[in-house]
C-alpha positions in Angstrom: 132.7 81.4 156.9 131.1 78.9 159.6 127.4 78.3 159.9 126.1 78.9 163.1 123.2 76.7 164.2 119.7 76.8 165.8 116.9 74.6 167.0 115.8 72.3 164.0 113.0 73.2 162.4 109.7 71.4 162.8 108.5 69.8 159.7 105.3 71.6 159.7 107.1 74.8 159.1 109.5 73.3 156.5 106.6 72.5 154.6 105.2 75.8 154.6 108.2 77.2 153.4 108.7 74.2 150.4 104.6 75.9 149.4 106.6 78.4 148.2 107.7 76.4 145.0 103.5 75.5 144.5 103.6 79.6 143.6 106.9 79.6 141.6 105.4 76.6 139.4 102.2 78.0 138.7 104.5 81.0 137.0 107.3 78.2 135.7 105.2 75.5 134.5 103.5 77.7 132.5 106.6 79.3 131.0 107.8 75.9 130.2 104.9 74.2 129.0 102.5 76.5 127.2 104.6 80.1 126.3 106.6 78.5 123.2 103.1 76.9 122.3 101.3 80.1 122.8 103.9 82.2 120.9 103.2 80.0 117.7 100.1 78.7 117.9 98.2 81.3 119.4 100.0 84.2 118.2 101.4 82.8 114.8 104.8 83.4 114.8 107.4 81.5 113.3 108.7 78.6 115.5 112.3 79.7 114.6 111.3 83.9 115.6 109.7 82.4 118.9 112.7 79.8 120.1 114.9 83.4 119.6 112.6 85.2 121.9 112.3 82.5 124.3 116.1 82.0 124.2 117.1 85.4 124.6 115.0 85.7 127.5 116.4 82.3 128.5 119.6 83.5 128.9 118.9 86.7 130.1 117.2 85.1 132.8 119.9 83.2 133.8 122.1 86.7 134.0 120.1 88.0 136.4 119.8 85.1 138.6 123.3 85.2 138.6 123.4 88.7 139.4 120.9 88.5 142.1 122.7 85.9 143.7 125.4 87.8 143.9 124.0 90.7 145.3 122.4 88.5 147.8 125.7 87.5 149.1 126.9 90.6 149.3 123.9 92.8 151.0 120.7 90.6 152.3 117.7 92.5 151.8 116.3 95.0 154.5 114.4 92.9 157.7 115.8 89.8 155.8 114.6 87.4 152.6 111.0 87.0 154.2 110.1 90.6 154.2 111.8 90.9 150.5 109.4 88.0 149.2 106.4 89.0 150.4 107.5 92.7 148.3 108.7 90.9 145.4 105.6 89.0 145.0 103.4 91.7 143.8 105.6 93.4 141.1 106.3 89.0 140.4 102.3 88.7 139.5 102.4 91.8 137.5 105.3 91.0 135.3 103.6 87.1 134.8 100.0 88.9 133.3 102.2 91.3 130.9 104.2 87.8 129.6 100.6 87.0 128.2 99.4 90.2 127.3 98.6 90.1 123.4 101.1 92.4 121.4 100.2 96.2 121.4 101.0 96.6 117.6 101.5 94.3 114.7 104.9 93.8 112.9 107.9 94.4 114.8 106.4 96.2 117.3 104.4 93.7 118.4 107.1 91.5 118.8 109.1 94.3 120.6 106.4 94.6 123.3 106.0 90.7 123.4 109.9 90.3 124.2 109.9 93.4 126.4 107.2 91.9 128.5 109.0 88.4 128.8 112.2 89.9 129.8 110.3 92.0 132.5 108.7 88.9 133.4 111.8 86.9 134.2 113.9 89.6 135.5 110.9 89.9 138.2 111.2 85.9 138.3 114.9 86.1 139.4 114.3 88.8 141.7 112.4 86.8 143.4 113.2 83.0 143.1 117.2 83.7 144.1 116.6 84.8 147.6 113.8 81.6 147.8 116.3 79.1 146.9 118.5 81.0 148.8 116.5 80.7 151.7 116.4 76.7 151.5 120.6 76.5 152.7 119.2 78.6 156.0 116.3 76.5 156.9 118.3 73.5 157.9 121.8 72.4 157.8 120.8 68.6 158.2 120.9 66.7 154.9 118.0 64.8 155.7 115.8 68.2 156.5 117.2 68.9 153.4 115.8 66.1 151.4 112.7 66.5 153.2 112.6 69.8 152.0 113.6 69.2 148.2 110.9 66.6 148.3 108.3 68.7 149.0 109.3 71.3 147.0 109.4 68.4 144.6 105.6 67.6 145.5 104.0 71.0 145.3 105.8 72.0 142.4 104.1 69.0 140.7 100.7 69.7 142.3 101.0 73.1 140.1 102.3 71.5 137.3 99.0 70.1 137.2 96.8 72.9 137.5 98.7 74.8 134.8 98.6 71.7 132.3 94.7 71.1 132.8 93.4 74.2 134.1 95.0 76.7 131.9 93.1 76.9 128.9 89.6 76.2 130.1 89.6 78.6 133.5 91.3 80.8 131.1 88.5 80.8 129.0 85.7 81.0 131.5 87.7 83.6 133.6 88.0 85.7 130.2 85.1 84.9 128.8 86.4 84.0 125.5 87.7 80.7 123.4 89.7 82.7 121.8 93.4 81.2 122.8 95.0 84.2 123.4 92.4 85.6 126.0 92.0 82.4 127.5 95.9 82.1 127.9 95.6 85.9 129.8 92.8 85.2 132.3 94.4 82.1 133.2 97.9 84.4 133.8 95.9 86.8 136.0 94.3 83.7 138.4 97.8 82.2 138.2 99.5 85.5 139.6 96.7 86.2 142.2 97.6 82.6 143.8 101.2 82.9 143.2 101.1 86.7 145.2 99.1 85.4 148.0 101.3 82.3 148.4 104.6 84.1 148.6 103.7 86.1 150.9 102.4 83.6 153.3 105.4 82.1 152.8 107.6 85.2 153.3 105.6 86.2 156.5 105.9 83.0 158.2 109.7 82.7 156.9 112.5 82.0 160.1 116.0 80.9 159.4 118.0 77.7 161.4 121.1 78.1 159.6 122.7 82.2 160.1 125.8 82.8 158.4 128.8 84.5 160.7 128.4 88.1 159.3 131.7 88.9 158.0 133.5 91.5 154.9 131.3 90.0 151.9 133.0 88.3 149.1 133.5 90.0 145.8 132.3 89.0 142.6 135.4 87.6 141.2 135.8 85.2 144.8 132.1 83.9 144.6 133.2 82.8 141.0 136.7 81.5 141.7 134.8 79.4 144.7 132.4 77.9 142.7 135.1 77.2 140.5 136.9 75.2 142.7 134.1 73.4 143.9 133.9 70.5 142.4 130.7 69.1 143.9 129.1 72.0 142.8 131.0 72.0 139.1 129.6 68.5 138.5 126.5 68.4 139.7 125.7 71.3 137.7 127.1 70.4 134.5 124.9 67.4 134.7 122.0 69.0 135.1 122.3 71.2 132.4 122.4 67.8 130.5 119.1 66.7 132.4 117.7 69.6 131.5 118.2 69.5 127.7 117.1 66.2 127.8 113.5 67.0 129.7 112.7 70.5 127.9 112.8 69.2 124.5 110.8 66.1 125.6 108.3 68.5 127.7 107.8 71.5 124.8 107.1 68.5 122.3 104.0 66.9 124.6 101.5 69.7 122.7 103.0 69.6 119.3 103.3 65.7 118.9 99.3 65.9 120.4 98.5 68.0 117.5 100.6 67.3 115.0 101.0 63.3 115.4 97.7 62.3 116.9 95.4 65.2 116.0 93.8 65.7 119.2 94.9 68.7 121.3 93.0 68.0 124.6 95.0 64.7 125.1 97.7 66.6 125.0 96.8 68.8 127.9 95.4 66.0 129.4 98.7 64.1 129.2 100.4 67.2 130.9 97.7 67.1 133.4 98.5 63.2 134.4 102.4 63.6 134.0 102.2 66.1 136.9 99.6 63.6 139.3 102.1 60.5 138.2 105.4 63.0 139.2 103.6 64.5 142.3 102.3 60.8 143.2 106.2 59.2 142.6 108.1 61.8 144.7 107.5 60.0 148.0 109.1 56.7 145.9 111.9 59.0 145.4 112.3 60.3 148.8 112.5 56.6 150.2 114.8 55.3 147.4 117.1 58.0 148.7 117.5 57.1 151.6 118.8 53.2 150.6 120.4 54.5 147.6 121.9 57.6 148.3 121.0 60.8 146.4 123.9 60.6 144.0 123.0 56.4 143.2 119.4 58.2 142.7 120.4 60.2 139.4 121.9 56.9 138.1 118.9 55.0 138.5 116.2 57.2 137.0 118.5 58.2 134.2 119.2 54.9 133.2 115.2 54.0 133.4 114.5 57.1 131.4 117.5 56.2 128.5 115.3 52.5 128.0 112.0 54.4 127.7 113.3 57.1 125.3 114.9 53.9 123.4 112.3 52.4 123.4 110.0 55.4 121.9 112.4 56.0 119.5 111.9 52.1 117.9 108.0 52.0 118.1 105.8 54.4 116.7 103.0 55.8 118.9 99.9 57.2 117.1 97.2 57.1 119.4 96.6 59.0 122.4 96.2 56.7 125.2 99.7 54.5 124.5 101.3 58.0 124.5 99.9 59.8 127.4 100.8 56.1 129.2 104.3 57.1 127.9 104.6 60.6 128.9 103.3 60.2 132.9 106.2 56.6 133.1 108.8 59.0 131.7 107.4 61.9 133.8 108.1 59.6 136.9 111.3 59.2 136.5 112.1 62.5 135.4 111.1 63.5 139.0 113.6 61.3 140.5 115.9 63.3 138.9 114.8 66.6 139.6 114.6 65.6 143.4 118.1 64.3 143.0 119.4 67.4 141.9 117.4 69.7 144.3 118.8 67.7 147.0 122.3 67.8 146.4 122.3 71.4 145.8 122.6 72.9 148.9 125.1 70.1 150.1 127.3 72.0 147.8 127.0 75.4 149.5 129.3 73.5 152.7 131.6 71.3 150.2 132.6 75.0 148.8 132.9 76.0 152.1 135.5 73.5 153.4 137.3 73.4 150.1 137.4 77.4 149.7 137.2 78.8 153.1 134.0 80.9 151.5 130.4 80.1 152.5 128.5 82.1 149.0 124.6 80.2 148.9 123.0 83.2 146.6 126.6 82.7 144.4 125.4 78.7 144.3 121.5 79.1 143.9 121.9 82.4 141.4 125.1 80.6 139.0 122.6 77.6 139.6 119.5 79.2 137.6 122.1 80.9 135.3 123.4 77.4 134.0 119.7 76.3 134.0 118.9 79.0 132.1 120.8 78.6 129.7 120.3 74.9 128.8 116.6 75.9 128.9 118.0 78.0 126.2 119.6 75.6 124.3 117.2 73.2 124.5 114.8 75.2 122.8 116.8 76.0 119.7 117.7 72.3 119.1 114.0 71.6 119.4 113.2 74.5 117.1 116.2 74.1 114.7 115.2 70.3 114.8 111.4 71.0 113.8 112.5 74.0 111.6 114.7 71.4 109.6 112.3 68.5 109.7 110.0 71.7 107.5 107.4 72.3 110.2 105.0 75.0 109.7 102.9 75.9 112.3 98.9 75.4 112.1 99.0 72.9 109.0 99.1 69.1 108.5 102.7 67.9 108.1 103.6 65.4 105.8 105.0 61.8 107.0 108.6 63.1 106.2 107.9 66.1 108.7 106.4 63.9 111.3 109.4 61.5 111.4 112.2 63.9 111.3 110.2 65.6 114.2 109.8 62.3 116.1 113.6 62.0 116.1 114.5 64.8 117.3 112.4 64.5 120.3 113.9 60.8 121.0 117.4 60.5 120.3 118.5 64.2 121.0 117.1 64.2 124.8 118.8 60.2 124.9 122.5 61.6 124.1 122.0 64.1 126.9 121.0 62.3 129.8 123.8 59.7 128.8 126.3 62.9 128.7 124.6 63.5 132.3 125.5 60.0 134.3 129.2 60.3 132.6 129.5 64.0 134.1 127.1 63.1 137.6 130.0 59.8 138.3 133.2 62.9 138.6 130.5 64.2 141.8 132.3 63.8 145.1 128.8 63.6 147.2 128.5 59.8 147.2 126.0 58.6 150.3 127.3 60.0 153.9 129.5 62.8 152.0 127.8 65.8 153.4 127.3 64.6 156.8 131.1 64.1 157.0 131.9 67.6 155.4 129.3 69.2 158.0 130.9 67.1 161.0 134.2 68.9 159.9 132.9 72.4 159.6 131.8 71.7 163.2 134.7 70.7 164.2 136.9 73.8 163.2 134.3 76.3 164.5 135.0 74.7 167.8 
């Protein structure tokens, strides 16, 4: 299936379409950063009851990206993806204030309602974010539009990163009138989801596609898997992430325990959320010009290998002040955006590697097995964080003894080390070295003609 192409797109409109992350992160930032930390800490339950939960969902989340990226191949939404996001947006908002409701009943059936509301909350989530990513193969087929593109996704998913780390918890409180955690948590998820509507839906309207598949007999199920099963760009770059991501979630759902726990003062901690997202939004133009003398592929190697000596180097010296740490978090921050961008980047190249090595052109198959693999190392990353606390003897909203502390304090170094080492071994077997794609697309061209 051959891509047929249009007038590029101006830049101004790419980066109205790459605002679209800015509402996605004020949903996924939050998920990341603060609803583990909210499930034990503001809610009391057991770290290992609340990595299940989050898991679960985890994984279930990643099902249903899968599944709506599948659909998405095989029927694109009535009047197209723009109309469909500015729907989804609403019912997207919704699902985000339920994630934060308190529990309806105590027991079980609070956690019952709890879980139901997360699962809502990312089946919603998937709904939605699929045809987005989607979206960004059809925007442009140039390489460099789409760098441009996963840079400034990069940059306004970073911007929101910030106003969830710093402005959660205090506009949540003044919004809800209450210092109670969990009200302040909700009123800060009801001004999240009224930006994040209004956004995608700015974004959906103004919404026009460069790249339009040749409509053709869909691809089944099965196809969409066996292509992305013998694409090796995709393969690769993929299983390396999932190794990325590990790495980063255990290191990013530690910042508010070690803050607590280690240092005793919670507001650094959000505070060091807060600058990690300036430092990352502030680094991704670095990024974008290293890729270009580098290569995006050279990219990964460099920020991985800068992030391996920092995470050495925490795990030899022991931080117990605020300041050294936050000064820790935003450098390693920095680079962890390097890699992000990396892997945003080469993403869509792999919709047109699959396409010349399988003859199939499947972008929701890529973008929905994509968030499923995610997902699921999301997943996994919580449980080793949780089995690795749960071991160490943590107990939530209590001092923890020196043992505790330095079993903890491993687990957060050395496990998130092995995994970004796994990732460079897996990111060398990827075929999209610099000039790859551009040869690839030249030879697409070339057969359609």
């Amino acid at each position: 299936m051959i891509a047929r192409l249009r007038a590029a797109p101006a830049r101004l409109r790419l980066l109205l379409f790459a605002f679209g992350d800015f509402a996605f992160n004020l949903y996924w930032q939050s998920i990341m950063l603060f609803l583990l930390f909210y499930y034990t800490e503001a809610l009391d339950l057991p770290v290992a009851r609340a990595a299940a939960i989050y898991t679960i969902a985890s994984v279930w989340d990643g099902l249903a990206n899968f599944l709506a990226g599948a659909i998405a191949d095989r029927r694109e939404p009535g009047r197209g993806y723009g109309r469909f996001l500015m729907l989804g947006s609403i019912p997207l908002g919704l699902a985000f204030v339920l994630t934060y409701m308190p529990p309806l009943a105590s027991g079980w059936w609070g956690i019952a309602t709890i879980f139901a509301g997360h699962l809502l909350f990312r089946t919603a989530y998937a709904a939605v974010n699929v045809p987005y990513l989607a979206m960004s193969a059809r925007v442009s087929s140039d390489s460099r539009d789409r760098a441009f593109l996963a840079g400034m996704r990069m940059l306004f998913g970073t911007m929101a990163a910030v106003l969830v780390a710093r402005g959660t918890l205090p506009l949540g409180a003044w919004l809800s009138g209450s210092a109670v955690p969990a009200q302040a948590y909700l009123g800060a998820a009801i001004l999240f989801a009224i930006l994040g509507t209004a956004i995608l839906m700015l974004v959906g309207a103004s919404y026009r596609e460069q790249v339009a598949p040749a409509r053709t007999q869909p691809p089944s199920i099965a196809a969409s898997l066996a292509s992305l099963a013998a694409n090796r760009a995709f393969v690769t770059l993929n299983l390396a992430m999932m190794a990325m991501i590990v790495a980063v979630t255990i290191l990013n759902k530690s910042v508010l325990y070690y803050f607590k726990y280690f240092i005793g003062d919670d507001v650094a901690g959000q505070s060091a959320l807060a600058w990690m997202g300036v430092v990352g939004a502030a680094a991704v133009p670095l990024w974008m010009l290293l890729q270009r003398l580098l290569g995006t592929r050279g990219l990964w190697f460099l920020a991985a290998g800068f992030c391996m000596a920092g995470l050495a180097l925490f795990a030899g010296a022991h931080i117990d002040r605020a300041t050294p740490m936050q000064l820790f978090l935003v450098a390693m921050q920095a680079l962890i955006v390097g890699l992000h961008f990396a892997y945003w980047a080469m993403l869509p190249n792999t919709v047109e590697y699959g396409e010349k090595a399988t003859g199939l052109r499947v972008e929701g198959a890529v973008f929905g097995m994509a968030a499923l693999l995610q997902r699921i190392a999301i997943g996994l990353a919580t449980l080793l964080l949780a089995s690795g606390f749960d071991a160490a003897g943590y107990v939530a909203n209590v001092r923890q003894s020196e043992a505790t502390l330095a079993a903890m304090r491993l687990t957060i170094a050395l496990v998130p080390l092995a995994f970004l080492a796994l990732s460079c071994v897996l990111m060398l077997l990827n075929p999209l070295g610099k000039g790859a794609h551009a040869r690839i697309v030249k030879d697409l061209e070339r057969r359609a003609n």
